[in-house]
N, C-alpha and C positions, 0 to 999 in steps of 0.2 A: 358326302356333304361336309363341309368347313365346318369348324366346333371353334370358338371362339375361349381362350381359360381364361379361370376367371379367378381370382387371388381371393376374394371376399366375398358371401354374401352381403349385401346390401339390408340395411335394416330400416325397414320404412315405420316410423312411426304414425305416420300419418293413417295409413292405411290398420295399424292397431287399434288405433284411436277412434280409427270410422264403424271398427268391429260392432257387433249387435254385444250386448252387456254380457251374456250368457255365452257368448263365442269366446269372450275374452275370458271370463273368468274359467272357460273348459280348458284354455291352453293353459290357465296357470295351475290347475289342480292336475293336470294332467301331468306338468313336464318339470316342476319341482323334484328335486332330489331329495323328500322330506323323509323316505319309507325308515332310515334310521332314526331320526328324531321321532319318529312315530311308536316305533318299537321302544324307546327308553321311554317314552312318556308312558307307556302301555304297561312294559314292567315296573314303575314306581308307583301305580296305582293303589294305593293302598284304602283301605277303610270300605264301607260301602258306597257301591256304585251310585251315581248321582242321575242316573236316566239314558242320556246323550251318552255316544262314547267321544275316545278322545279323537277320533279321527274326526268324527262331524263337527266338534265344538273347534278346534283348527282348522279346517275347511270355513268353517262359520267366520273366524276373524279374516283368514282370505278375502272371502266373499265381500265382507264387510269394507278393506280395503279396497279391491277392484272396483264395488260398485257408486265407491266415494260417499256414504254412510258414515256420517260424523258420531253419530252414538249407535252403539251395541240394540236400542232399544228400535229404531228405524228399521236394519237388518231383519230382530225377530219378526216386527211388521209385515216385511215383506216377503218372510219364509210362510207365517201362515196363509197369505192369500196368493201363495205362489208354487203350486205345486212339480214344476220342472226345476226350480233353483233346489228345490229341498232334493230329488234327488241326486240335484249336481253336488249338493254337497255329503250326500252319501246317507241322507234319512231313506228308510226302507218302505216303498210305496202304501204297504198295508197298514202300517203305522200314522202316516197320514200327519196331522197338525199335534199330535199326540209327542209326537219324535223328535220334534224340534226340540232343543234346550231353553231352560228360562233365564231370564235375568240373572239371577242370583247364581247359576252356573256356570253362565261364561264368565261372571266377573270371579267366582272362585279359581276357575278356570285359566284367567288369565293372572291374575296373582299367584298362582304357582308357578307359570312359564316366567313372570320376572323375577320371583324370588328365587327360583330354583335350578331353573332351564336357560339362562341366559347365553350362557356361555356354549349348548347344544345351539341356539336358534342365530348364535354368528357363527359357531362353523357352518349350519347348512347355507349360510350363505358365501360364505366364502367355499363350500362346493358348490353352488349356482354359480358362483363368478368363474368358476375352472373353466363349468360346462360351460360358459358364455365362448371363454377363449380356445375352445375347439372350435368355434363359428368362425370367433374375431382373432385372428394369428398375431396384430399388433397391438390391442386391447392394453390402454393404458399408458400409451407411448406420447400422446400428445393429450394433456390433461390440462383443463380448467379448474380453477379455485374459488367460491362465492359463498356466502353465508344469506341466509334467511331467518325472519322471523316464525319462533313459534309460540302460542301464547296460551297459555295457561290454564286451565278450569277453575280459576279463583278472582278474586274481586283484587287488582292492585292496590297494596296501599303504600303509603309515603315510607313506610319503614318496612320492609319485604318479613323481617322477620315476625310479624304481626300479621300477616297474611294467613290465610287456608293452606297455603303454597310456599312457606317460610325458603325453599333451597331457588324459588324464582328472584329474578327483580327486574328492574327496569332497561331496556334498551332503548336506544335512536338510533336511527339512521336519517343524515341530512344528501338530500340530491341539489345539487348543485347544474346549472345550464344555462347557456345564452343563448335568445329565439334570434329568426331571422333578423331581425332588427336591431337587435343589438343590447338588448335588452336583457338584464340578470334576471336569473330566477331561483327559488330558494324552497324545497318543500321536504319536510320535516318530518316524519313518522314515528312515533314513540309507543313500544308496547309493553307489557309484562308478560314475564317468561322467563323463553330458554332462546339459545339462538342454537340454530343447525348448519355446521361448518359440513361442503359438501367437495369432497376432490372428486373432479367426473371427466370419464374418457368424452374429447368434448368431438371426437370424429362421429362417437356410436350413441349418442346423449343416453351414457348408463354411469349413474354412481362408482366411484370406484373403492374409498371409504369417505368416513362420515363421524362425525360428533357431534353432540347435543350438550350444549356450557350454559353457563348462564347467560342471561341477555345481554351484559356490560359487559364481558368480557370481548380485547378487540380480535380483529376479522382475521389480523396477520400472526397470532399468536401461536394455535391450532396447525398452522400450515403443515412445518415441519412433521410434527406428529402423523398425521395425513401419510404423508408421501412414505415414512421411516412403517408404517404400518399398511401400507399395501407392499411394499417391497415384502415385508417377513412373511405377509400370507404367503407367497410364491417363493422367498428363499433365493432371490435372484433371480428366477426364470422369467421374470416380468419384470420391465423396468418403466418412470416416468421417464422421459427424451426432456421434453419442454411443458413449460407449465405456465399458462396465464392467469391473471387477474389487473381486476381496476385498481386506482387509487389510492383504495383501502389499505394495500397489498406492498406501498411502493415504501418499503425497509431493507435500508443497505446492508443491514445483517445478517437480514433473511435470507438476501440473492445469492452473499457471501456463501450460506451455512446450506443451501441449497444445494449450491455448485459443490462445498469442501466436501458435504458427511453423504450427499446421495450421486451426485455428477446429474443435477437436473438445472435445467437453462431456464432464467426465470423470465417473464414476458411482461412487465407490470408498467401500465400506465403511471407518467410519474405527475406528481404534485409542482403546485405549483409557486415554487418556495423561496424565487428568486426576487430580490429587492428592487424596487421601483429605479429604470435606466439601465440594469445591469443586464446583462444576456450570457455571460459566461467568464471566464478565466485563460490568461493566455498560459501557452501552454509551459513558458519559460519569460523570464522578464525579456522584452525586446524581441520575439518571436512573432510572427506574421500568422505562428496558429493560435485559435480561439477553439476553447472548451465547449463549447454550448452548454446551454443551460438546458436543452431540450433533450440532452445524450450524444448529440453531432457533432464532429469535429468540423469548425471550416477556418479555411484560411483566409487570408486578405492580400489583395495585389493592388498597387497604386497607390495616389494620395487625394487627397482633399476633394472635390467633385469626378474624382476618376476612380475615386476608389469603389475595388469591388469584391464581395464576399461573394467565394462557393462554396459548398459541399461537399468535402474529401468525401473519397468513394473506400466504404468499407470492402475490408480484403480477407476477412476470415478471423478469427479467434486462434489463438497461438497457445494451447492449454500449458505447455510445458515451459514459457514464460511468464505465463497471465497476465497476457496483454491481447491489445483489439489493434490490428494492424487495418490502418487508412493509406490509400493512395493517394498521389495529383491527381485532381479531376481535371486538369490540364490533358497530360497524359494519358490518362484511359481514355477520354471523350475525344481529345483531337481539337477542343475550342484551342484559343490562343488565347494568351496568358504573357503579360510584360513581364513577370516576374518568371518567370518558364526557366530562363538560363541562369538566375539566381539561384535560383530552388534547385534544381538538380537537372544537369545536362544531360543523364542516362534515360534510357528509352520508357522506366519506368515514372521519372520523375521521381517528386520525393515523399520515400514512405516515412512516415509518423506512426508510432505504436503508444499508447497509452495503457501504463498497467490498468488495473482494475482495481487494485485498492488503493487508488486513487480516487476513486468515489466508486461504491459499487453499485449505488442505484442507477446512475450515469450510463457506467462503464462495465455493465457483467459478463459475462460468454454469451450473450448474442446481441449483435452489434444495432442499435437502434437504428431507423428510415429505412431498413433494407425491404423487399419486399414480403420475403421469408418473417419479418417480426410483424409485417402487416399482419399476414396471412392469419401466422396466429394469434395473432390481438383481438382479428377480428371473429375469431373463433370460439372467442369465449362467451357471444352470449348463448352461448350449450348450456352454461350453468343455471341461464335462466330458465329457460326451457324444462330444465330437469325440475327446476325448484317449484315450477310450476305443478308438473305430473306428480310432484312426492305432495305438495300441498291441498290444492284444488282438486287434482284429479284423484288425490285415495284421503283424500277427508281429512286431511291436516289443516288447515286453514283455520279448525275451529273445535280441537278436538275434545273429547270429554274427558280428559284425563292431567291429575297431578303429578308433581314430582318428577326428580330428574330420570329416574330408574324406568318411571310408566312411559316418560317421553322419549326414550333411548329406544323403548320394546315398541313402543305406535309405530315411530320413524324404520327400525329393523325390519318391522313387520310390509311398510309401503315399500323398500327398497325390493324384498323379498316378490312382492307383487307386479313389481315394475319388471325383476332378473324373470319371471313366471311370465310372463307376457315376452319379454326378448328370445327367453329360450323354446317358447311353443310357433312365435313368429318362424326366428330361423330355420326349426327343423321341419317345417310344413316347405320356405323354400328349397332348403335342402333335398324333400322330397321331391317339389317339382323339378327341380333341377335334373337329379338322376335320372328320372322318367323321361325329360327330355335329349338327353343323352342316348338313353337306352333307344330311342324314337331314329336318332341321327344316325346310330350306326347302322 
């Protein structure tokens, strides 16, 4: 029989999603790499025991996560009238509603894990992310950039430091659109908080890192940080390729500082910053090429009602000039062109290279209108996706908890649920897979 290889599992979220609550939450208790965090939390137990052990009361905030239980108190709700979650999460059947932890446990509980344990509960996730990339072999290589709102468990006020919540304050975010008609649109969102900066492989929609700033703080600041902090988890052995984001995103410094300090190709929608009549810059005074204001280089053939602009055809990225080399769209395509034997008689026609810092938003290592910048532009609503399953789907959207530290450990804790769900996914395919191998030979 023919055997078909196959480079990747395929990671269907849809089909995670559709899972029964209890299936999904078996995969993540199951296939987390937590047994060391477990053991240090076990040997620093000190004083007398509080009921619960430690394994149930982390299983419990799991739980809590997966099942999108916005407070700790919903959860105990449904341990007591639910006696197959209580043994998912490791209470011992004769003990019954007895064995559950109370209130005041897990929130002891959990103020030990941020006061104390912090820096245990991001390496086990940065060992979930290894195991992910024994699934995912290019994990990380094509990555989006997006920020979300998160909001607070305190009352805003005018002056944050007056607040329940003195380390939150206030963010916006304005959406910007034209409907079919022609018509502007303008909608405005304002919360208090924090905001959660999210870099996410946007092939496998999995986080890849992640930060929690305050709400004013903007979208493109974080970036760097991001990209400069999943590289050191891996030491090299992972790297970002290209990286998209909106708008938010579009700083010539950034693409610059991108490309200099990590060699990541930036993807960013740009703004739209050009002055009423204007559409770009020639390329030289008296030169027939135009800069675009859009990223495109085009030139001009003819005059006055015969004149005609096209679209140089990008020809690659030239790292070791830093420059973006265009062709004659004459030449490549084969139309005709009056200006054909002015421009250059050789079979290429005439190429145009453009450094890049010459504008870097414009002009960075990868070349705007190609299909390849499509591809990935259009790729980035990963990030919403993701922002969706970390909010909605594990009870961010409204969480009970203050301060930057609580909201750093909430956030740690869903990404933690999300890698628990990817990695109990892939290794149940992995199984079918083998089996069906093992069938073919």
């Amino acid at each position: 029989m023919a055997r078909l290889g196959q480079q990747y599992l395929p990671l269907d979220w849809q089909a995670v999603e559709e899972a029964p609550d209890l299936d999904r939450l078996r995969l993540v208790l199951e296939d987390l790499p937590d047994e060391g965090l477990m053991r240090r939390l076990e040997s620093r137990r000190w004083g007398r025991p509080d009921g619960a052990s430690v394994r149930v009361k982390w299983n419990c905030l799991l739980a809590q996560r997966v099942l999108g239980h916005r407070r700790t108190s919903e959860l105990l709700r449904e341990l007591r009238r639910n006696p197959t979650l209580r043994r998912l999460v490791g209470i011992p059947p004769g003990r019954g509603v007895r064995g559950a932890p109370d209130k005041d446990q897990m929130s002891r509980f959990w103020q030990k894990l941020v006061k104390r344990h912090a820096a245990a509960v991001e390496a086990l996730l940065v060992a979930a992310q290894a195991k992910l990339a024994e699934h995912l072999p290019d994990l990380g290589a094509q990555a989006g950039v997006d920020s979300t709102a998160l909001r607070t468990w305190a009352r805003g006020r005018g002056d944050p430091a007056q607040s329940a919540d003195p380390e939150a304050d206030w963010g916006r975010k304005t959406r910007r659109w034209t409907d079919k008609e022609g018509r502007a649109h303008e909608e405005v969102t304002k919360w208090f908080g924090y905001k959660g900066h999210f870099l996410v492989d946007t092939r496998y929609e999995l986080p890849l890192a992640w930060e929690v700033t305050r709400a004013s703080r903007p979208d493109n600041e974080p970036v760097l940080d991001l990209v400069g902090k999943f590289h050191r988890w891996y030491a090299g052995k992972r790297r970002v390729r290209t990286l998209s984001g909106d708008k938010a995103y579009d700083d010539g410094d950034l693409v610059k500082q991108l490309w200099g300090e990590e060699k990541v190709r930036a993807v960013f929608d740009l703004r739209d910053s050009a002055q009423d009549g204007e559409d770009g810059e020639r390329l030289a005074p008296g030169e027939n090429i135009l800069l675009g204001d859009d990223g495109q280089v085009y030139c001009y053939a003819g005059s006055g009602s015969h004149l005609v602009r096209q679209a140089m055809v990008p020809w690659g990225f030239e790292a070791k000039r830093g420059t973006q080399k265009y062709r004659c769209p004459a030449a490549v395509a084969g139309i005709s062109c009056p200006e054909r034997e002015r421009c250059g008689r050789g079979r290429y026609g005439r190429v145009v290279r453009v450094k890049n810092h010459q504008d870097w938003r414009r002009f960075g290592p990868l070349a705007r209108g190609t299909k390849q910048w499509e591809r990935l532009y259009r790729a980035r609503t990963a990030n919403e996706r993701v922002n969706s399953r970390v909010k909605e789907g594990m009870g961010l959207d409204d969480p009970s908890v203050r301060g930057r530290a609580n909201m750093q450990m909430a956030v740690n804790l869903a990404v933690l649920a999300l890698y628990g769900l990817a990695l109990g996914h892939l290794r149940r395919k992995a199984k079918a897979w083998r089996s069906y191998t093992r069938l073919a030979k």
